[in-house]
N, CA, C and O atoms as CSV, one atom per row, in Angstrom:
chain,resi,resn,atom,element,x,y,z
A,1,UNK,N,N,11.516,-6.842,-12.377
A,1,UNK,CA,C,10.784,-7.713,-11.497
A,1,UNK,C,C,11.368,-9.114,-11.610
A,1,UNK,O,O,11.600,-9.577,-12.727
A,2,UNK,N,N,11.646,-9.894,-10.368
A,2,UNK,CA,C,11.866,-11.181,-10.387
A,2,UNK,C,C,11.003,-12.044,-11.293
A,2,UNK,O,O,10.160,-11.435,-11.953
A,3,UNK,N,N,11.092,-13.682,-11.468
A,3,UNK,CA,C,10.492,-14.491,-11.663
A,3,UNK,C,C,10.081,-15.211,-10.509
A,3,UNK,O,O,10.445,-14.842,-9.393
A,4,UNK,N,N,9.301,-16.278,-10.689
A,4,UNK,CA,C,8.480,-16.911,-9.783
A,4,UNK,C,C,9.628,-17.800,-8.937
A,4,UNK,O,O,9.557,-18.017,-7.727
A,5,UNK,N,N,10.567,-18.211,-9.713
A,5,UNK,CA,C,11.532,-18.780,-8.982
A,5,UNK,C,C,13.016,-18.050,-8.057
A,5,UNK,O,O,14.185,-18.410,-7.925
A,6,UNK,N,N,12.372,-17.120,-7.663
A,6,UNK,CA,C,13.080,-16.107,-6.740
A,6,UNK,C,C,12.524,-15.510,-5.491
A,6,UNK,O,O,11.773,-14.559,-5.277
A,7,UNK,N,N,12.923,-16.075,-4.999
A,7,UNK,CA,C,11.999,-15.776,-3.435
A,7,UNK,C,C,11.704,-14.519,-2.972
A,7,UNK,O,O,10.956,-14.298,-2.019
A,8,UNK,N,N,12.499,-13.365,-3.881
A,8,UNK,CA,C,12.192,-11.652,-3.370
A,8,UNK,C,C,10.561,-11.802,-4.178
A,8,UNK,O,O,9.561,-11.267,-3.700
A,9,UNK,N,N,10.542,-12.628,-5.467
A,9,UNK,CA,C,9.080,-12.487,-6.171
A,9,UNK,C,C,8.140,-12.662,-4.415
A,9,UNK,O,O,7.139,-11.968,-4.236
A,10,UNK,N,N,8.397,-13.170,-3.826
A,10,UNK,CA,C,7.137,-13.599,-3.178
A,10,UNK,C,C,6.681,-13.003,-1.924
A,10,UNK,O,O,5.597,-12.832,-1.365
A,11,UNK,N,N,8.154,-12.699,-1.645
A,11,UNK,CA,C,8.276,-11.544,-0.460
A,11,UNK,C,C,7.539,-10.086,-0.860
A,11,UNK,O,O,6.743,-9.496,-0.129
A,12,UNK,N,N,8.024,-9.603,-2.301
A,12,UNK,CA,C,7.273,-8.243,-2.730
A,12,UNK,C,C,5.559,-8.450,-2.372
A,12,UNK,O,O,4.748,-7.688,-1.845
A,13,UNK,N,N,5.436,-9.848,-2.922
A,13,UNK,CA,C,3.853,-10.258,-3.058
A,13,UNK,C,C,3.416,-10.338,-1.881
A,13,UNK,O,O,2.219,-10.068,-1.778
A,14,UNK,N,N,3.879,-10.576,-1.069
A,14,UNK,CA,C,3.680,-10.902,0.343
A,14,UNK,C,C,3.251,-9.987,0.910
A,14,UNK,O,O,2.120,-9.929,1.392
A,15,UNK,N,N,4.561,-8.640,0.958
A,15,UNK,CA,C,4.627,-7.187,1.596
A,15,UNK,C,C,3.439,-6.299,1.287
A,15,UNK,O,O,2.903,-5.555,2.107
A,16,UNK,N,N,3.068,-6.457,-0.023
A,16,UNK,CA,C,1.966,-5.443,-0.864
A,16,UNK,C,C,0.684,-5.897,-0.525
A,16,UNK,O,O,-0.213,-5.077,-0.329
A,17,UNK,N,N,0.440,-7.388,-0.410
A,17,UNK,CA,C,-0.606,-7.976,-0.010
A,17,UNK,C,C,-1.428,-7.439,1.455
A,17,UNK,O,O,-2.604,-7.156,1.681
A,18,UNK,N,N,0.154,-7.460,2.533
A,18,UNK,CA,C,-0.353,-7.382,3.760
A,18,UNK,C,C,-0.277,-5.551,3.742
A,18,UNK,O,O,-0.430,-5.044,4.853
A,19,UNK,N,N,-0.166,-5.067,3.157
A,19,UNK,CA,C,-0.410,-3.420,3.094
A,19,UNK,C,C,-1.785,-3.135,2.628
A,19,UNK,O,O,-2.283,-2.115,3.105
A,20,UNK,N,N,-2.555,-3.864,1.743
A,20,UNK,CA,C,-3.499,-3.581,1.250
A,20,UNK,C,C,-3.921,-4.223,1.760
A,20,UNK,O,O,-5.070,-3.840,1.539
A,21,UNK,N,N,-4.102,-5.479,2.719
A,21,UNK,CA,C,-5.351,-5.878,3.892
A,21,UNK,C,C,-5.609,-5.188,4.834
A,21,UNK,O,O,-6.746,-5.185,5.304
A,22,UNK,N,N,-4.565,-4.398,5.366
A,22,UNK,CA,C,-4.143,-3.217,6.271
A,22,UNK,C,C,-5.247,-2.288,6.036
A,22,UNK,O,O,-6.241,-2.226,6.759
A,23,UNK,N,N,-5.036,-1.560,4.990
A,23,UNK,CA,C,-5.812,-0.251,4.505
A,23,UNK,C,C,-7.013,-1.034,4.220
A,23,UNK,O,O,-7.875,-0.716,5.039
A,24,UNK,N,N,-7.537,-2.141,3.207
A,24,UNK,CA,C,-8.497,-2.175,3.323
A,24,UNK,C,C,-9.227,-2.586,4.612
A,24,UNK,O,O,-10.346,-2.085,4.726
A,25,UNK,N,N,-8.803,-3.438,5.658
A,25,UNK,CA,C,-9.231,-3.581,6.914
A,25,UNK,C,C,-10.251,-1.958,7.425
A,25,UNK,O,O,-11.405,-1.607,7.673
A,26,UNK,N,N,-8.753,-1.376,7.333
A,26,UNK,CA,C,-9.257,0.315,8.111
A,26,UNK,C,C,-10.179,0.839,7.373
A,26,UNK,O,O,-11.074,1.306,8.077
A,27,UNK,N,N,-10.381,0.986,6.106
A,27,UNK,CA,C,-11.537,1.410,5.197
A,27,UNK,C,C,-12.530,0.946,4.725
A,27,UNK,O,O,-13.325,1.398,3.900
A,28,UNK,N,N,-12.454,-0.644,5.645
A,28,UNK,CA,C,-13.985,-1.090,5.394
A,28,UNK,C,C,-14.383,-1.827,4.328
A,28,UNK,O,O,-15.564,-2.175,4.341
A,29,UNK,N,N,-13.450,-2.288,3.046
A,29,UNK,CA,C,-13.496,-2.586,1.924
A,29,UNK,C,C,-13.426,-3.871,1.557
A,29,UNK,O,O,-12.242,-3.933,1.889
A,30,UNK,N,N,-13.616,-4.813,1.216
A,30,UNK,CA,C,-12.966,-6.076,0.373
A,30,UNK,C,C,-11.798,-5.829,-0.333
A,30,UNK,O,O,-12.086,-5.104,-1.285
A,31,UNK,N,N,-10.575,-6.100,-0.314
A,31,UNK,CA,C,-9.722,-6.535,-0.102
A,31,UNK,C,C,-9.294,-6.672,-1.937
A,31,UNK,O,O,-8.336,-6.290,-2.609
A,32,UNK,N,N,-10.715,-7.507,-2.271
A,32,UNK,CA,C,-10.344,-7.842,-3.797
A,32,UNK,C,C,-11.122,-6.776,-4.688
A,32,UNK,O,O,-10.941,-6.701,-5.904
A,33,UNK,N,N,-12.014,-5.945,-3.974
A,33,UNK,CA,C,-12.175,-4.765,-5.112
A,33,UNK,C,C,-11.662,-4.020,-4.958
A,33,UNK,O,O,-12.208,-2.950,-5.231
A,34,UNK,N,N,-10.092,-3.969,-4.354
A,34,UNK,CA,C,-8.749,-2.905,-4.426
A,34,UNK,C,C,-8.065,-3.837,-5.623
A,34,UNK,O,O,-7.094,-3.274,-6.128
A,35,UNK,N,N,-8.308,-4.886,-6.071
A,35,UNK,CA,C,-7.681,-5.904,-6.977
A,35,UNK,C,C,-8.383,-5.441,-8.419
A,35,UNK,O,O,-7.708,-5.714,-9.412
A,36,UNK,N,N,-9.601,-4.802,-8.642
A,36,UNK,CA,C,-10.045,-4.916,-9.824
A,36,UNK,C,C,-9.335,-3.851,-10.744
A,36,UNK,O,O,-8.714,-2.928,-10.218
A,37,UNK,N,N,-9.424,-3.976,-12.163
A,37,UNK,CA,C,-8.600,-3.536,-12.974
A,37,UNK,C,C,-9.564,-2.028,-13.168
A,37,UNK,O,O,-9.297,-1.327,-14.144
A,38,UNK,N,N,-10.361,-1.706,-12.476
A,38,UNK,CA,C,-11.072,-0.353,-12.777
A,38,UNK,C,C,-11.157,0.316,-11.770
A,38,UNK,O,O,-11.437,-0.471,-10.866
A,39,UNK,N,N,-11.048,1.764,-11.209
A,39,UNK,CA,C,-10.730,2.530,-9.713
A,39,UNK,C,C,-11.490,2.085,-8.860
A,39,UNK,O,O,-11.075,1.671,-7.778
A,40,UNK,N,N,-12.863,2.094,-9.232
A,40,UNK,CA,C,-13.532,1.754,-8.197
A,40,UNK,C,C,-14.454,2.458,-7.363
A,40,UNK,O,O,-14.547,3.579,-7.864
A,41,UNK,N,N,-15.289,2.378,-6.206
A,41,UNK,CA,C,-15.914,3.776,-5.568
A,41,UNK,C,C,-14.626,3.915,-5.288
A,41,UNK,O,O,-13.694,3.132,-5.474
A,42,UNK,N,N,-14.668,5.751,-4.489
A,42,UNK,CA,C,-14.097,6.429,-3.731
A,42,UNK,C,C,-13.469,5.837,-2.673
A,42,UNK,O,O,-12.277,6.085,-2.489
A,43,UNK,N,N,-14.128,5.013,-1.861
A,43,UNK,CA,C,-13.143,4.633,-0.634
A,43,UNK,C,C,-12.307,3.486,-1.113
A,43,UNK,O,O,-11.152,3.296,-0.731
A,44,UNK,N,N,-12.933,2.748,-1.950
A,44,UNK,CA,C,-11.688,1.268,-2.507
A,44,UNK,C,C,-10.717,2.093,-2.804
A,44,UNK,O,O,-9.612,2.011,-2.268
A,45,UNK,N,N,-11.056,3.067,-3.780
A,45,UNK,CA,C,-9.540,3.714,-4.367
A,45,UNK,C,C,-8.856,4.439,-3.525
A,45,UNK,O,O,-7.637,4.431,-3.698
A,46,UNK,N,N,-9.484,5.384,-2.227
A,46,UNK,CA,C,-8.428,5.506,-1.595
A,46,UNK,C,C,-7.487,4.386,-0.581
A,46,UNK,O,O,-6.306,4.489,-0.251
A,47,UNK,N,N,-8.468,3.324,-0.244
A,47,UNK,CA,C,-7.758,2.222,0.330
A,47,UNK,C,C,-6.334,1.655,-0.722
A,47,UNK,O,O,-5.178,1.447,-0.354
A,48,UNK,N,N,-6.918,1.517,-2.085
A,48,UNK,CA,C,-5.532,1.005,-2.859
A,48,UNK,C,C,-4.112,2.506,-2.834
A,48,UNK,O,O,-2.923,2.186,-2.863
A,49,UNK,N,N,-4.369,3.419,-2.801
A,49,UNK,CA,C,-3.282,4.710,-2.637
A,49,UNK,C,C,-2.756,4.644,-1.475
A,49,UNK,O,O,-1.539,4.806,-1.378
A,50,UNK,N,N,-3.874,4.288,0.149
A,50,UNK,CA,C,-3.012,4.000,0.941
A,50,UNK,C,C,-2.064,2.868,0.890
A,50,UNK,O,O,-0.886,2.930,1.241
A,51,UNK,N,N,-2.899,1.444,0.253
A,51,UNK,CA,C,-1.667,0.603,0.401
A,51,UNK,C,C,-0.593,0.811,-0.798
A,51,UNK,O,O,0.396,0.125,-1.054
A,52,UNK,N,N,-0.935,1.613,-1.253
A,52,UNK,CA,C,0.647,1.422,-2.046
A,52,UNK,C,C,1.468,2.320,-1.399
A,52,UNK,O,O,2.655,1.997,-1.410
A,53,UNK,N,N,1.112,3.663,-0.670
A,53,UNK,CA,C,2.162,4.112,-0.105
A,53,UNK,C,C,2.413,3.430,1.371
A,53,UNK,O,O,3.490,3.493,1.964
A,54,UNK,N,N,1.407,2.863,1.792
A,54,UNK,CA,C,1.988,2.032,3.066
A,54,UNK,C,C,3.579,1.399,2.537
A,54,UNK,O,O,4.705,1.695,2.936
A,55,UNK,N,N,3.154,0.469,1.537
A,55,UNK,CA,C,3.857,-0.359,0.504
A,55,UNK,C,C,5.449,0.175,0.496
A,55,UNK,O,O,6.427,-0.424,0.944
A,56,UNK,N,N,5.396,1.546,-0.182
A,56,UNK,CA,C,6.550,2.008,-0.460
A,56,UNK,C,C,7.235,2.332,1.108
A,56,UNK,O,O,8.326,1.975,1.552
A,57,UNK,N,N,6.149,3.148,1.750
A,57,UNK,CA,C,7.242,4.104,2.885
A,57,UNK,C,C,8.041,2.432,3.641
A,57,UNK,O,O,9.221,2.102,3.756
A,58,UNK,N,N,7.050,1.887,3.930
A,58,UNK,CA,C,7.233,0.516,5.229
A,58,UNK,C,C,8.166,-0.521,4.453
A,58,UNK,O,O,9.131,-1.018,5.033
A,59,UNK,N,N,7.900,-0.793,3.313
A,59,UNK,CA,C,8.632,-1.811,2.973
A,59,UNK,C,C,9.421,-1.154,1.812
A,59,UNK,O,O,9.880,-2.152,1.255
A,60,UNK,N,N,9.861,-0.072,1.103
A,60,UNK,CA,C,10.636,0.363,0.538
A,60,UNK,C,C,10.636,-0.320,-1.078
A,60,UNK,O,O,11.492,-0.554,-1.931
A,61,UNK,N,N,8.908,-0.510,-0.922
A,61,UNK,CA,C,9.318,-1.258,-2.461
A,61,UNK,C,C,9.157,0.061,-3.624
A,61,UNK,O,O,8.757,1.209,-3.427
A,62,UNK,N,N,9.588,-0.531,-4.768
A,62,UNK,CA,C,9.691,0.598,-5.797
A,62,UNK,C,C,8.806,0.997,-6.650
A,62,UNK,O,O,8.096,0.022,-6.895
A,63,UNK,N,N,8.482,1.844,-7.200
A,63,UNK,CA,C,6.921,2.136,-8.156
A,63,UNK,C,C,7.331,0.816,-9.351
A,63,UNK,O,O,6.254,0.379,-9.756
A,64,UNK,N,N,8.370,0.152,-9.945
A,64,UNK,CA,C,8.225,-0.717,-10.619
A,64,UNK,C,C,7.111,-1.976,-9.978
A,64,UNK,O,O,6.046,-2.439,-10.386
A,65,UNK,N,N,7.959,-2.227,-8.802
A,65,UNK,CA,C,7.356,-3.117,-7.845
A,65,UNK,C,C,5.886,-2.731,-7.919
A,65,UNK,O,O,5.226,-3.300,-8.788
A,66,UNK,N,N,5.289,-1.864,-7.148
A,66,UNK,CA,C,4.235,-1.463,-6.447
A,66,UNK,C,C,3.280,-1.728,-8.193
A,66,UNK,O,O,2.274,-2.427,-8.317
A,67,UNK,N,N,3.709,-1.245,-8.892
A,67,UNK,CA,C,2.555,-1.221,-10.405
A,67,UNK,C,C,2.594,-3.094,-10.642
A,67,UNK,O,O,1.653,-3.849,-10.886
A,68,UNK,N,N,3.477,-3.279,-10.529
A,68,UNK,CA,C,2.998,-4.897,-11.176
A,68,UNK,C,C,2.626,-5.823,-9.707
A,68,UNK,O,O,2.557,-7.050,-9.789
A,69,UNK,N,N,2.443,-5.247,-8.634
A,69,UNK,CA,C,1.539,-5.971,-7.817
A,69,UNK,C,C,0.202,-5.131,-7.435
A,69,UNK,O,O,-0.714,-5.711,-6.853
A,70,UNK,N,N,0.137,-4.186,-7.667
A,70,UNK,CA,C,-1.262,-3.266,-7.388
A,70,UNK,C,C,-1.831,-3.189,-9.084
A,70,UNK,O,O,-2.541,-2.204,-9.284
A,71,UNK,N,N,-1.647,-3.937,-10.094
A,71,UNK,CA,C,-1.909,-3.939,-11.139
A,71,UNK,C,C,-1.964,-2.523,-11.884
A,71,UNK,O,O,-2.843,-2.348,-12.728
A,72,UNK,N,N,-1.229,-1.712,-11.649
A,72,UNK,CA,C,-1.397,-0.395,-12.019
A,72,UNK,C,C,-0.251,0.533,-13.098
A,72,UNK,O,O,0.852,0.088,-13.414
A,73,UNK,N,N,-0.659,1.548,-13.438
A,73,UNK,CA,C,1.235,1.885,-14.053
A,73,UNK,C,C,2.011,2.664,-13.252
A,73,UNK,O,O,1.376,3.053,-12.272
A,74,UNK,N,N,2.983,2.991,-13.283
A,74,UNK,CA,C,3.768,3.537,-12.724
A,74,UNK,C,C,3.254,4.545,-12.149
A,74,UNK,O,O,3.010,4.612,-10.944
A,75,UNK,N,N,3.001,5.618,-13.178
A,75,UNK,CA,C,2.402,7.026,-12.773
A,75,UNK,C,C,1.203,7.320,-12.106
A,75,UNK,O,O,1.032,8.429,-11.601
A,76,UNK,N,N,0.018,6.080,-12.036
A,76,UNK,CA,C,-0.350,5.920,-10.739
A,76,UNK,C,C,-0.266,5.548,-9.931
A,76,UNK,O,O,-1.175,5.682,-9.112
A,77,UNK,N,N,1.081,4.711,-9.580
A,77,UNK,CA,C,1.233,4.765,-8.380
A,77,UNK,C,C,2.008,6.034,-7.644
A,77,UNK,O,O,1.941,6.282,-6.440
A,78,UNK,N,N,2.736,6.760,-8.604
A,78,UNK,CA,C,3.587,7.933,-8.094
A,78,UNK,C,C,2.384,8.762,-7.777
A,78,UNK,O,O,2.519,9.159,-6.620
A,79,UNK,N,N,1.027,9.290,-8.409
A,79,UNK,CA,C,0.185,9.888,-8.011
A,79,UNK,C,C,-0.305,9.676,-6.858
A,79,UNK,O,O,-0.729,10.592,-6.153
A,80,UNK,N,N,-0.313,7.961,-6.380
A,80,UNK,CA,C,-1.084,7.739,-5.246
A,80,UNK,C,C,-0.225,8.125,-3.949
A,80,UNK,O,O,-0.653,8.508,-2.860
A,81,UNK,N,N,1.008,7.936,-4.326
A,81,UNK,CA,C,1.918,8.632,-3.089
A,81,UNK,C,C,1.513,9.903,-2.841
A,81,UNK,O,O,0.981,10.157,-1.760
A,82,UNK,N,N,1.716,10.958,-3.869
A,82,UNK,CA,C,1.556,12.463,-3.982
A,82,UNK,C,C,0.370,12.783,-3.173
A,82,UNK,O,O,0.368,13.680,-2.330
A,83,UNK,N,N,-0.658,12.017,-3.450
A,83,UNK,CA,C,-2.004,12.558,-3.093
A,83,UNK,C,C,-2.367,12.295,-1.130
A,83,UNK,O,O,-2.893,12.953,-0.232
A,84,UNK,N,N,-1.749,11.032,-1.267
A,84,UNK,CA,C,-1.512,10.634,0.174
A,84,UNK,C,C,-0.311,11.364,1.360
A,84,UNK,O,O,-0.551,11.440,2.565
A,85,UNK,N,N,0.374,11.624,1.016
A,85,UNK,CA,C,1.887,12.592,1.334
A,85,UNK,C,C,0.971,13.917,1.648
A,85,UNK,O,O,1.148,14.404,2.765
A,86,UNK,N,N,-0.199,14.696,0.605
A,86,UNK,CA,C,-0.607,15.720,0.656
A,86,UNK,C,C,-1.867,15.696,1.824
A,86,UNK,O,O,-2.254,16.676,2.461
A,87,UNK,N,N,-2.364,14.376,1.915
A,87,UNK,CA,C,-3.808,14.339,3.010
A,87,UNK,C,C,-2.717,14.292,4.078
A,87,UNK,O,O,-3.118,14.899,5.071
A,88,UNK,N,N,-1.238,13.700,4.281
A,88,UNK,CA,C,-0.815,13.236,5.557
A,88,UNK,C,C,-0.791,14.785,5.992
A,88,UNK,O,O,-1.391,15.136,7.008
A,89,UNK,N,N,0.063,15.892,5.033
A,89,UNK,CA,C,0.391,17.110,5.456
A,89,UNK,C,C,-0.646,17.515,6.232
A,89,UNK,O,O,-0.632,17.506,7.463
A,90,UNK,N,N,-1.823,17.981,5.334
A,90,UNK,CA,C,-2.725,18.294,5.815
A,90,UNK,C,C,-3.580,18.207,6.748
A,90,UNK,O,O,-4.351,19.148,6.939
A,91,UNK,N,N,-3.646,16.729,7.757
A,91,UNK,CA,C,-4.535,16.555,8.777
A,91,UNK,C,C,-3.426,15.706,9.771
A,91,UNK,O,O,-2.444,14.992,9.570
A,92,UNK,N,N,-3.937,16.052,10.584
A,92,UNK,CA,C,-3.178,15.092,11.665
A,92,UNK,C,C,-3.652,14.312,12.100
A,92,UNK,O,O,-2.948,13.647,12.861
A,93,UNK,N,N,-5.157,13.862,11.917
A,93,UNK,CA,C,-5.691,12.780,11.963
A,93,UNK,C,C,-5.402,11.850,11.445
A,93,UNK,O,O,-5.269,10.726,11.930
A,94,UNK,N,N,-5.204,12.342,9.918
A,94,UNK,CA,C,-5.091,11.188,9.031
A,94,UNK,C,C,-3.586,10.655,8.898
A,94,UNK,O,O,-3.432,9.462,8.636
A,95,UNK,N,N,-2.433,11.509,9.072
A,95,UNK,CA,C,-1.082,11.308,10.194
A,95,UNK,C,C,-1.290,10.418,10.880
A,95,UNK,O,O,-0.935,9.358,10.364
A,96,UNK,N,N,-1.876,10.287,12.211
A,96,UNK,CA,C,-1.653,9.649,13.078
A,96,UNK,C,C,-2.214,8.213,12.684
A,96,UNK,O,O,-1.454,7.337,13.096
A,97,UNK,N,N,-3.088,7.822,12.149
A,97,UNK,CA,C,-3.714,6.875,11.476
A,97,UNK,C,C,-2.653,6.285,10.495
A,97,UNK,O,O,-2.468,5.078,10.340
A,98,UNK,N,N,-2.129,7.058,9.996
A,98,UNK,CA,C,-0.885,6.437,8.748
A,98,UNK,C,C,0.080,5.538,9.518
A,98,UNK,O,O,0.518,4.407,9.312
A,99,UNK,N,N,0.241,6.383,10.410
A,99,UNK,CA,C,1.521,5.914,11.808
A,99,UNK,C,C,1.580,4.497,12.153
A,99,UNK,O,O,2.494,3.672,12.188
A,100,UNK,N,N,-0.543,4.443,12.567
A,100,UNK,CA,C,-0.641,3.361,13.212
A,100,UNK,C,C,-0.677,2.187,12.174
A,100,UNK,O,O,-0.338,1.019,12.367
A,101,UNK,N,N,-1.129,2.717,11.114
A,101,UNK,CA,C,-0.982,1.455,10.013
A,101,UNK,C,C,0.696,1.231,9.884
A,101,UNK,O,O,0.974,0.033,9.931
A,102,UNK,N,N,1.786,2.050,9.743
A,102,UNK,CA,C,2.673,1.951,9.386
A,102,UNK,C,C,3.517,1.092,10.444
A,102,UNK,O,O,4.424,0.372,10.029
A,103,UNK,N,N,3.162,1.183,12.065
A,103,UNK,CA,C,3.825,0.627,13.103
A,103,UNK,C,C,3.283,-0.693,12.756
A,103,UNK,O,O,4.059,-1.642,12.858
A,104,UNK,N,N,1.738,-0.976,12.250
A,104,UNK,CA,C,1.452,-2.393,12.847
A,104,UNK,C,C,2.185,-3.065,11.493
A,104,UNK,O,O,2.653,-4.075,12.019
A,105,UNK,N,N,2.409,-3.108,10.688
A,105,UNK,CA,C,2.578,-3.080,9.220
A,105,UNK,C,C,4.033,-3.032,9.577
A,105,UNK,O,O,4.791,-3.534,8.747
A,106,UNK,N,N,4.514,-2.565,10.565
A,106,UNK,CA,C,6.074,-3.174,10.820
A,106,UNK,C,C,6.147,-4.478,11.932
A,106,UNK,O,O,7.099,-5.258,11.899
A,107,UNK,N,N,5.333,-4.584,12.653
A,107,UNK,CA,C,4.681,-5.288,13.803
A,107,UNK,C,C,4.732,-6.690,12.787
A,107,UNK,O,O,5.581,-7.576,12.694
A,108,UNK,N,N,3.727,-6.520,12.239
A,108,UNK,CA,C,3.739,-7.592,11.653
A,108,UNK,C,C,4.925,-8.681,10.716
A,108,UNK,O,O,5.308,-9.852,10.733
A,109,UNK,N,N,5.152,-7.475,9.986
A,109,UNK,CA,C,6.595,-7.841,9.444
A,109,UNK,C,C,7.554,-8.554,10.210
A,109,UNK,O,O,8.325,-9.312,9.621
A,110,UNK,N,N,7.591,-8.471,10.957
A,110,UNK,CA,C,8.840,-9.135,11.811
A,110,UNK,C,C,10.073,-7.627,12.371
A,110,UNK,O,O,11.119,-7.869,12.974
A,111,UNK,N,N,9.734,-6.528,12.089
A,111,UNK,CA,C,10.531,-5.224,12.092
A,111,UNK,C,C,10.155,-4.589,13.420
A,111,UNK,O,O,9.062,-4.648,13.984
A,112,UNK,N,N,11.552,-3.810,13.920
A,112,UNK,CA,C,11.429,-3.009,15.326
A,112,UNK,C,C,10.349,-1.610,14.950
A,112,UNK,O,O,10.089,-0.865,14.005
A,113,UNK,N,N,10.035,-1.794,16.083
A,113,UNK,CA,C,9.149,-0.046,15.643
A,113,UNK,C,C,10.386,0.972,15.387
A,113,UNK,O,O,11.540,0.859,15.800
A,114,UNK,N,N,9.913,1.830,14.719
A,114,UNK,CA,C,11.431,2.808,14.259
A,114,UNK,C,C,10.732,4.347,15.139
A,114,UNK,O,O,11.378,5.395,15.155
């Protein structure tokens, strides 16, 4: 991980931030009890799994990355992918919903829709 005096530090912070306003937006949540150091109800915690895989797929950051800005360790964040990857398989609702977070979440970014 960068230091504070490296501008990718702020960009990562930036990227992860606006992934998890994203998901929490869509799930209804505050924003900062995806921030607390304990899971949480059920929907905060799935809001923090979506934004970390928003996180990874959209902005390509790395489970190093994603754990020291989602305050988490590694291996949950690799879980939170797994588990999310497995709801995407499974429903196409929740697919198409990923999509739309993932387009606006490029929208925003400054990025072409892909």
């Amino acid at each position: 991980m960068g230091n504070m005096h490296d501008p990718t530090f702020f960009i990562i912070a930036q990227r992860a931030n606006l992934a998890l306003f994203v998901a929490a937006q869509v799930y209804g949540v505050p924003p900062a009890e995806t921030r607390k150091p304990t899971r949480g109800r059920p929907r905060v915690a799935r809001a923090r799994q979506i934004a970390i895989h928003l996180a990874r797929n959209v902005f390509g950051l790395s489970k190093q990355q994603l754990a020291a800005e989602f305050r988490r360790d590694r291996s949950t964040v690799l879980h939170a992918c797994h588990v999310i990857d497995g709801m995407r398989e499974g429903s196409a609702e929740f697919d198409s919903t990923l999509r739309w977070m993932e387009g606006l979440l490029k929208r925003a970014a400054g990025r072409a829709e892909a």
